[in-house]
C-alpha positions in Angstrom: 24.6 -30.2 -4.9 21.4 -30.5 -2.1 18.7 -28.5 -3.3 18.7 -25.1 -1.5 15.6 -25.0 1.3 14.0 -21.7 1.2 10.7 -21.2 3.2 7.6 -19.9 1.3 4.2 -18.0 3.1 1.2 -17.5 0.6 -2.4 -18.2 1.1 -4.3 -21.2 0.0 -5.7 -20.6 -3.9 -6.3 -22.9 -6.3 -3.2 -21.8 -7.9 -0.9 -22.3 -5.4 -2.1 -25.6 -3.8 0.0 -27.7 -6.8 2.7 -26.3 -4.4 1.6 -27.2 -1.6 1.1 -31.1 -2.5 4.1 -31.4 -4.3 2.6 -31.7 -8.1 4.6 -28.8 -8.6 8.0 -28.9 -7.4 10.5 -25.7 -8.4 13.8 -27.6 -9.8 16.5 -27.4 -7.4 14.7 -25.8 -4.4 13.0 -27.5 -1.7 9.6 -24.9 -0.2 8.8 -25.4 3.2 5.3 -23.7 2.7 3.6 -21.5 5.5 -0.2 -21.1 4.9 -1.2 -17.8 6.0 -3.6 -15.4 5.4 -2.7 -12.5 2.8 -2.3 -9.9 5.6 -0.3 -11.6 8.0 1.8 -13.3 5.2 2.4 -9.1 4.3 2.7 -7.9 7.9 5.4 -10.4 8.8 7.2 -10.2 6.0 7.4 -6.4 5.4 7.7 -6.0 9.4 10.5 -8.9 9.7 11.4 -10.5 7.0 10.3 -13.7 7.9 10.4 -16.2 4.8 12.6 -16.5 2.1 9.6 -15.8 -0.7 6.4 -14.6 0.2 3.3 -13.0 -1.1 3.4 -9.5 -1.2 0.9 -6.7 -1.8 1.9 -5.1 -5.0 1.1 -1.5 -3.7 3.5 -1.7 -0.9 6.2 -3.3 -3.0 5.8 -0.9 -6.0 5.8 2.0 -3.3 9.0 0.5 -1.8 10.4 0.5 -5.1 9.5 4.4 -5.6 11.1 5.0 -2.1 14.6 3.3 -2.8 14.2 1.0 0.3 12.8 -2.3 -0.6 14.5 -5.3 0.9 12.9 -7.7 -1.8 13.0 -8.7 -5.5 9.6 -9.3 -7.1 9.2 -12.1 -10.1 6.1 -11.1 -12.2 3.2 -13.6 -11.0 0.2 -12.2 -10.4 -0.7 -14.2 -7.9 -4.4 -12.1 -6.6 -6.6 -10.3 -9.7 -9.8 -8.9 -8.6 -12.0 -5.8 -10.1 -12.4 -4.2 -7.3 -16.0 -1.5 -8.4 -18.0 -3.7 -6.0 -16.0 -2.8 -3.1 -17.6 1.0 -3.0 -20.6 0.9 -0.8 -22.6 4.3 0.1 -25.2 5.0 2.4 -28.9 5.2 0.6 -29.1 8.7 2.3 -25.7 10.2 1.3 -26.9 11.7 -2.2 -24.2 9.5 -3.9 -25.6 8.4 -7.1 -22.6 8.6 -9.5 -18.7 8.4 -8.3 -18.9 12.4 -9.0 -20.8 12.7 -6.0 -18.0 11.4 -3.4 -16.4 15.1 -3.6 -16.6 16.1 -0.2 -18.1 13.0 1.2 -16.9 11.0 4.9 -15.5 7.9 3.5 -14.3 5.2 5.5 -11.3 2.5 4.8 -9.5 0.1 6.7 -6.1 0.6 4.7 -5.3 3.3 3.3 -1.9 1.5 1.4 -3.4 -1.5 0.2 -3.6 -2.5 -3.0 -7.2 -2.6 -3.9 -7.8 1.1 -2.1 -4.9 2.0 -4.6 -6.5 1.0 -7.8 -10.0 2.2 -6.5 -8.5 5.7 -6.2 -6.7 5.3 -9.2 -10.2 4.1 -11.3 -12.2 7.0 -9.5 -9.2 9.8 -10.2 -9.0 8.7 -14.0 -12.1 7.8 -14.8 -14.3 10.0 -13.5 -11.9 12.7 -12.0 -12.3 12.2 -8.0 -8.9 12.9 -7.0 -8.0 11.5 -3.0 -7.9 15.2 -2.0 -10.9 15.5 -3.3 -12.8 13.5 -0.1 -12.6 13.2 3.5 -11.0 10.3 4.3 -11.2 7.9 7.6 -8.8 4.5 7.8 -10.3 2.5 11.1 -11.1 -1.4 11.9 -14.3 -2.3 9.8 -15.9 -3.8 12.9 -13.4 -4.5 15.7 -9.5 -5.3 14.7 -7.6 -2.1 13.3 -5.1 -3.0 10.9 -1.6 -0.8 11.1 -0.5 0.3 8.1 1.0 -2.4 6.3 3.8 0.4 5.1 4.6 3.9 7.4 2.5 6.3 5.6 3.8 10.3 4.7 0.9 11.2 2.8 0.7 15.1 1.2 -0.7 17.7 3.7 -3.7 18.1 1.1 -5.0 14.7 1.7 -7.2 14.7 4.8 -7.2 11.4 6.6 -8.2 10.7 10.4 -7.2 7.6 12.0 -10.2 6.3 14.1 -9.6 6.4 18.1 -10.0 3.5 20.3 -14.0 1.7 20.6 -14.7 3.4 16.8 -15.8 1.2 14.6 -16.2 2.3 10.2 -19.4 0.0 10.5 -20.4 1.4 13.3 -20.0 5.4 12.2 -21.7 4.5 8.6 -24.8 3.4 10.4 -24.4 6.0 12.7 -24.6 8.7 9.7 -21.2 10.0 10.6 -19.9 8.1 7.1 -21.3 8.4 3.7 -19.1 5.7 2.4 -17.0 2.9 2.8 -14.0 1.7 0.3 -13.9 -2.0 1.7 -11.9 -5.1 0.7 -14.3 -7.2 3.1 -17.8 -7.4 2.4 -19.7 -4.9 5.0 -21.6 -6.8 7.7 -24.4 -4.6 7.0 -24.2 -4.9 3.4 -24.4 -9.3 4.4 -27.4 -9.0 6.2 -29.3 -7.0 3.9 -29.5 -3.7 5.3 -31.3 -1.1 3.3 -29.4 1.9 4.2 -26.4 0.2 2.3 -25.7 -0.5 -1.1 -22.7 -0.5 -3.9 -22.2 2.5 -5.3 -21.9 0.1 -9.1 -25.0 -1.6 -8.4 -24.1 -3.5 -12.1 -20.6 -3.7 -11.2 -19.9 -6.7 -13.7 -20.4 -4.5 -16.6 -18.6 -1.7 -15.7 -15.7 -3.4 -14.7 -15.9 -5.6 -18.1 -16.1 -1.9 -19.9 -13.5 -1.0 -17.5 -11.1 -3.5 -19.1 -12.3 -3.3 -22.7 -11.1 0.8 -22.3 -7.8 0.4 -20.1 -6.4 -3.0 -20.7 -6.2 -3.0 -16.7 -7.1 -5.9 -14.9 -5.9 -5.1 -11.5 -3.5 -7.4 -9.9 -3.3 -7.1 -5.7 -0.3 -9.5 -5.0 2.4 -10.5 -6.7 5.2 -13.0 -5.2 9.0 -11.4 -4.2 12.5 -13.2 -3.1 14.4 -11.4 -0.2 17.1 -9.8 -1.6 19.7 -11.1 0.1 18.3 -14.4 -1.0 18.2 -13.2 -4.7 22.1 -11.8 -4.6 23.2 -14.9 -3.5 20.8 -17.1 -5.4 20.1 -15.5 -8.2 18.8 -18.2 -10.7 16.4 -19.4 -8.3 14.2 -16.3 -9.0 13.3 -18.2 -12.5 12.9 -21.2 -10.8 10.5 -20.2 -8.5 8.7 -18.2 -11.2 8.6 -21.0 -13.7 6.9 -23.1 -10.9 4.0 -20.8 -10.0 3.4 -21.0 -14.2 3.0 -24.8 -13.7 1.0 -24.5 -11.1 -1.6 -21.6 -12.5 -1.6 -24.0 -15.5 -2.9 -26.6 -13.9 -5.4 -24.9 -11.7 -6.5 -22.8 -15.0 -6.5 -25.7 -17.3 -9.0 -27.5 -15.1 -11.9 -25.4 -14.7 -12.7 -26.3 -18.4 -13.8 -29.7 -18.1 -17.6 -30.6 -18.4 -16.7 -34.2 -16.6 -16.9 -32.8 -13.6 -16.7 -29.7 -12.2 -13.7 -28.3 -10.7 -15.5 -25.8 -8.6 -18.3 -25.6 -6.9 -20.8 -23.4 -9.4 -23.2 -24.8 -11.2 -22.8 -22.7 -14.6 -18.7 -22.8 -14.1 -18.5 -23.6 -17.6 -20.6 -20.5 -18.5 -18.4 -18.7 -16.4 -15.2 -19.7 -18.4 -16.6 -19.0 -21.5 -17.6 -15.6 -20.7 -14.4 -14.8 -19.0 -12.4 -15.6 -22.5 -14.5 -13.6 -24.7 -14.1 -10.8 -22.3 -10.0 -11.1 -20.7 -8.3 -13.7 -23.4 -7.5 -17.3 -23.2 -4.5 -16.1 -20.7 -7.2 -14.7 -18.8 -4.9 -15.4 -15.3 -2.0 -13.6 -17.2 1.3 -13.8 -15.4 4.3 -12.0 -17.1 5.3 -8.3 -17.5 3.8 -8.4 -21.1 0.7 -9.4 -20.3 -0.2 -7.2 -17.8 2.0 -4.0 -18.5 -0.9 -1.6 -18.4 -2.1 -3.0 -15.0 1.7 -2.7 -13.8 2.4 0.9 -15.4 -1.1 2.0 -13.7 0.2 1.1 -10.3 3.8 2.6 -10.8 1.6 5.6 -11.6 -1.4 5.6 -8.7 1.3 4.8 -6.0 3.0 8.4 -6.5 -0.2 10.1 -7.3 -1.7 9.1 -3.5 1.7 10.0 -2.2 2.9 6.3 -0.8 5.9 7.3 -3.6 7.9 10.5 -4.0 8.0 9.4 -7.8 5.9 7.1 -10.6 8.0 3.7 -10.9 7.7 2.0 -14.4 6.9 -1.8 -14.8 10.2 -2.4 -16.0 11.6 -1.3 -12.8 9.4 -3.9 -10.8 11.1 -6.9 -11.4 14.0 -9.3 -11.7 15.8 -9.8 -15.1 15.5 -12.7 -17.1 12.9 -15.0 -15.4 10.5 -15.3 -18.1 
């Protein structure tokens, strides 16, 4: 039989490039890979249904899930880990010394559905009990270019969110004093050219997020990889397939940042780095699996219905397809 031809979009990580040159090959499937961005690979996909597998952001597909209208079947790689403490910035005159201090506060984000905003809420609800009605919150373009929302949003009455109007900027209302805060994915252009009136809220965000993990088992995972559905009823096995080949590939990406012959990337104490990141995460640092990551998966399942993007809490076992592991 000819190997079925299924057209892939992801973005361009170490991870996934063993796809993209052919060292990695899923058995029986042919990928005609599209290199795109994170957001438009989400935007086009969720919006059209454009490629046969594509990255997704795990907040809208666990959200989906909740809703009982998702159009895709997800196979458990986590394809995007990232702490995401550093992403709170405050202004230096806001009073915001501690997360407790956001109650009430004028915070700014440019998605209020994505992933990382999810676990951020999620980490500042259960950890140090700032609920999302607890703050005034502001969804806008960070500089210039407004994202939509990547999935039509219902939220509770009791969450107060204002959608910025046309020439408003989040950067430009945080130095304005109009914002005490921003919850950013993208590094703040204030915060890049050293800008005093800004700064992370977890100044020594490296050890909090390592205590983080230590506490919750959570290492928080932004996008995982999902078939269309149609694609999945009529194809079933190739849902293992195409799982078994992102393994290979993290393998090999993962495998060969631990060689002192020469480095893989481009930091100096890389090695170091590595080291650190086993004593801290595992071996299976870049876990994918349900196993492996259950608590990061259950959290979501959990945060999605809390910030009402889900009418209900969906449990990891309900995220993906049977039998690929």
């Amino acid at each position: 039989m000819p190997n079925l031809n299924l057209k892939l979009a992801c973005w361009d990580y170490d991870r996934t490039r063993q796809l993209m040159d052919g060292r990695v090959k899923p058995e029986g499937i042919d990928l005609q890979i599209e290199i795109l961005r994170p957001r438009q690979a989400f935007q086009r996909m969720l919006d059209n249904k454009e490629f046969h597998v594509s990255e997704l952001s795990l907040a809208s597909y666990t959200a989906l899930k909740g809703r009982g209208e998702c159009p895709f079947v997800a196979v458990p790689v986590a394809l995007s880990k990232i702490f995401r403490h550093s992403c709170i910035y405050v202004r230096s005159d806001a009073g915001i010394k501690k997360p407790g201090d956001l109650r009430g506060k004028r915070v700014g984000t440019s998605q209020w559905s994505s992933t990382g905003l999810v676990f951020m809420r999620g980490m500042l609800q259960h950890d140090y009990g700032v609920k999302p009605q607890d703050v005034h919150w502001f969804m806008g373009g960070l500089n210039s270019f407004v994202e939509p929302p990547l999935i039509p949003l219902n939220l509770p009455k009791e969450i107060d969110l204002r959608f910025l109007s046309a020439g408003e900027t989040l950067e430009g209302m945080f130095e304005a004093g109009e914002l005490d805060a921003l919850f950013s994915l993208y590094i703040p252009k204030l915060f890049l050219d050293g800008s005093p009136r800004i700064s992370r809220l977890f100044s020594n965000f490296k050890e909090v997020e390592q205590e983080y993990y230590r506490r919750t088992r959570i290492f928080p995972i932004m996008h995982t990889v999902v078939l269309r559905e149609d694609v999945y009823r009529e194809h079933p096995w190739a849902a293992r397939r195409i799982y078994r080949a992102f393994v290979q590939a993290r393998d090999l990406a993962v495998d060969g940042l631990y060689d002192t012959d020469a480095l893989r990337l481009a930091l100096p104490w890389l090695i170091d780095h590595v080291e650190e990141t086993r004593r801290i995460l595992g071996r299976d640092f870049w876990a994918y699996g349900l196993e492996p990551n259950r608590p990061t998966f259950a959290a979501i399942g959990r945060y999605v219905h809390e910030q009402g993007l889900s009418p209900r809490a969906v449990g990891a076992d309900e995220l993906f397809a049977a039998g690929v592991e």
